[in-house]
N, C-alpha and C positions, 0 to 999 in steps of 0.2 A: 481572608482565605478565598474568598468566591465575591462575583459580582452582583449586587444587591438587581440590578438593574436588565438583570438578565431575564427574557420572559419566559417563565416556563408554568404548565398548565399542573396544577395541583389537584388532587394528589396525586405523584408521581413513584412508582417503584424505586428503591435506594440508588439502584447500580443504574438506572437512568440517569436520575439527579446528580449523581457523580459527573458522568458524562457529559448531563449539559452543560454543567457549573467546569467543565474543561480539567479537571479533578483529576480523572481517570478516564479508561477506556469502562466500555460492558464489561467486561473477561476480566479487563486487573481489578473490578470492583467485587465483583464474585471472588476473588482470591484474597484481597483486603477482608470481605467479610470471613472469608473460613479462616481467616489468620486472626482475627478480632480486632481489627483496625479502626474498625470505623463506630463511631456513637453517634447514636441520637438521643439527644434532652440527657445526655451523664449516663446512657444505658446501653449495654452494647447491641449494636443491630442486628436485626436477623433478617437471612435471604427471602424475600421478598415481600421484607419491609415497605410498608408508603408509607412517605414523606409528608407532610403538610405544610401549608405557609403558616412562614412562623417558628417551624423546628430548628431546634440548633444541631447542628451536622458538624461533627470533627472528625477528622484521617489522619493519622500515623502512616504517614510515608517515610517514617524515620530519614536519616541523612544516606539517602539514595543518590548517587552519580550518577547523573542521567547521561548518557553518553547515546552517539548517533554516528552508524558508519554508510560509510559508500561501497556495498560490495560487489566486485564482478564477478558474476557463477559462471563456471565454466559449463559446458556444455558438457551432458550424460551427471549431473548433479542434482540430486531433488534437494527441494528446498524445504520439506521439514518431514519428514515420520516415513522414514525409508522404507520398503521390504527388504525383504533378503536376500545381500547380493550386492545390494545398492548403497549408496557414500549420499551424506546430505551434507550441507551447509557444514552442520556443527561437528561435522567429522573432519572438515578440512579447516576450519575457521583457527585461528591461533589468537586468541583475545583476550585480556585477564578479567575480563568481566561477563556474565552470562547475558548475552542479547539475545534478540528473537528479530524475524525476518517479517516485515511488513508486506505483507501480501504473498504473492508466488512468481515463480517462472517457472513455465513445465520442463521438466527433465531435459529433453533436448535442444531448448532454448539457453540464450546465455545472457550476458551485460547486468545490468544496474537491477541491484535491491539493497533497499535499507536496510538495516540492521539498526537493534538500539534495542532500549531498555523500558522507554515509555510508553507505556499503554496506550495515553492520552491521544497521542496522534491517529491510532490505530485507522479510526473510525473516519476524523478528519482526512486521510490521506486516502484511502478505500471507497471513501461513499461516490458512486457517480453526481451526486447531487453538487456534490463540490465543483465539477469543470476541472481540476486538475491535470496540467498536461502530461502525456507521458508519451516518448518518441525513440521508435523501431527503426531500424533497418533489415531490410525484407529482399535476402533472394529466393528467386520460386525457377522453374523449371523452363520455364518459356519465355520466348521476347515478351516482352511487355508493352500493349498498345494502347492506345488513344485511348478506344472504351471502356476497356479495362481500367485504367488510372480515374476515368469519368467517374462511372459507377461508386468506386470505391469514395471514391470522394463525397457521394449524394448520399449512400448509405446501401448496404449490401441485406437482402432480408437471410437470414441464417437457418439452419437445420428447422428449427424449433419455432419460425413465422417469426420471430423477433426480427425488429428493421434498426439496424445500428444508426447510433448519430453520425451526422455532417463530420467530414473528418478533413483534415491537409494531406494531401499525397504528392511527394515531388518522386520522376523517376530521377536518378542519379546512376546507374549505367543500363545496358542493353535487357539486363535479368533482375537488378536492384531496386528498391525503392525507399524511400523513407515515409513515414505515415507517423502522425502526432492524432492521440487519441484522447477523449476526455472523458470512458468509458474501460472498462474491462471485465467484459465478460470472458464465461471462463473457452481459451484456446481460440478466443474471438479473432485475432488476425489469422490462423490458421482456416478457421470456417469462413471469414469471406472469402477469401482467395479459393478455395474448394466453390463455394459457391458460384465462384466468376471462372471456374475453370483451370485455377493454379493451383499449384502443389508447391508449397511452401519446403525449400530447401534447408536455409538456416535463417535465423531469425535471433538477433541481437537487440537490446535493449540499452538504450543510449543515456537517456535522459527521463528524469522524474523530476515537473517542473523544474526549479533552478539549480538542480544537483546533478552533474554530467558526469559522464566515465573520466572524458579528458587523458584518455592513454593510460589509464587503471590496467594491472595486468590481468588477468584472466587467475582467479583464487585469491589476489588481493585486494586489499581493503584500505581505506582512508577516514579519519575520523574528520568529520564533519564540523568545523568549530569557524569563530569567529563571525566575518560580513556575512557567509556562505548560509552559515546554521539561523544568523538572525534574520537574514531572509526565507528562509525556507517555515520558521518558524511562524513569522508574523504573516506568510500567506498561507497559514491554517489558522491562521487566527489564534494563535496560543503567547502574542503575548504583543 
């Protein structure tokens, strides 16, 4: 089930240990536990449980179809726990299996987000620690010049004194730009360009490392399988 070879510093709480062992996410490990999935040494675990080396760890992920989509949010869309008034994901999504949305895109933003069912990736695909790329296209309100594209490039300091990483920025027309991030904080391409004096118009989300829209319509979705998914997987490392 798990990699003997894996280093992890003991004792470590359960729903960690899950997660470095690539098992589950934090969150689906806390839900395995309240559903009584998981045992230690023949006994069932309890939240916040430590592990030791040594312990024998078993999970009941029973026979779960992991399934993985490409979806495109339309624009005026939240992507999870609406107010009122407002349409999310799982309002418009048509899927026969229940997925959850890997990360966010704010409401008036649009393009690519995963969908899917595994946990496991959650954290691998979210953490900045990863480098994983992820690439915008950006129009804002004003020509766009030399400096402007400079800066963005080196790193823009934000509301809050945080200095974003080194980024790629190509302009691609007069108001456009594309920018590839390996970071996301939260409405971070909105706050640099405020920072540098733009006002972000509309903002499309292209690509999540090797998973592209590729002419996805705007509310639909593609299931992610084959070369496409074993590469996306094997660059999280999950297998």
């Amino acid at each position: 089930m798990t990699n003997d070879s894996e280093k992890i510093e003991y004792p470590v709480i359960v729903n960690k240990y899950l997660a470095l062992k690539k098992i589950s996410s934090r969150k689906e490990a806390d839900r395995l536990l309240r559903a009584g999935k998981i045992m230690v040494n023949g006994r069932l675990a309890e939240p916040g449980q430590m592990i030791i080396a040594g312990d024998k760890v078993e999970v009941d992920l029973g026979n779960k179809n992991l399934v993985y989509l490409a979806f495109n949010k339309p624009r005026g869309i939240i992507t999870h726990s609406p107010q009122a008034g407002e349409r999310s994901i799982a309002d418009i999504l048509r899927f026969h299996q229940q997925v959850f949305p890997i990360g966010r895109l704010d409401k008036m933003s649009s393009g690519l987000i995963i969908l899917t069912n595994d946990g496991r990736i959650t954290d691998k695909l979210l953490n900045p620690n990863f480098f994983h790329e992820k690439e915008y296209e950006v129009d804002v309100d004003r020509p766009l010049t030399p400096e402007f594209l400079k800066k963005m490039t080196q790193g823009v300091e934000l509301d809050d004194g945080y200095v974003t990483k080194k980024c790629r920025v190509k302009k691609i027309r007069a108001k456009t730009f594309l920018i590839i991030l390996t970071e996301g904080k939260k409405h971070q391409i909105r706050r640099m360009c405020e920072a540098l004096g733009q006002k972000v118009v509309d903002l499309r989300r292209l690509r999540i490392m090797n998973i592209a829209l590729n002419g996805l319509i705007a509310g639909k979705y593609r299931q992610i399988i084959g070369p496409e998914l074993r590469e996306f997987l094997h660059n999280l490392e999950m297998n």
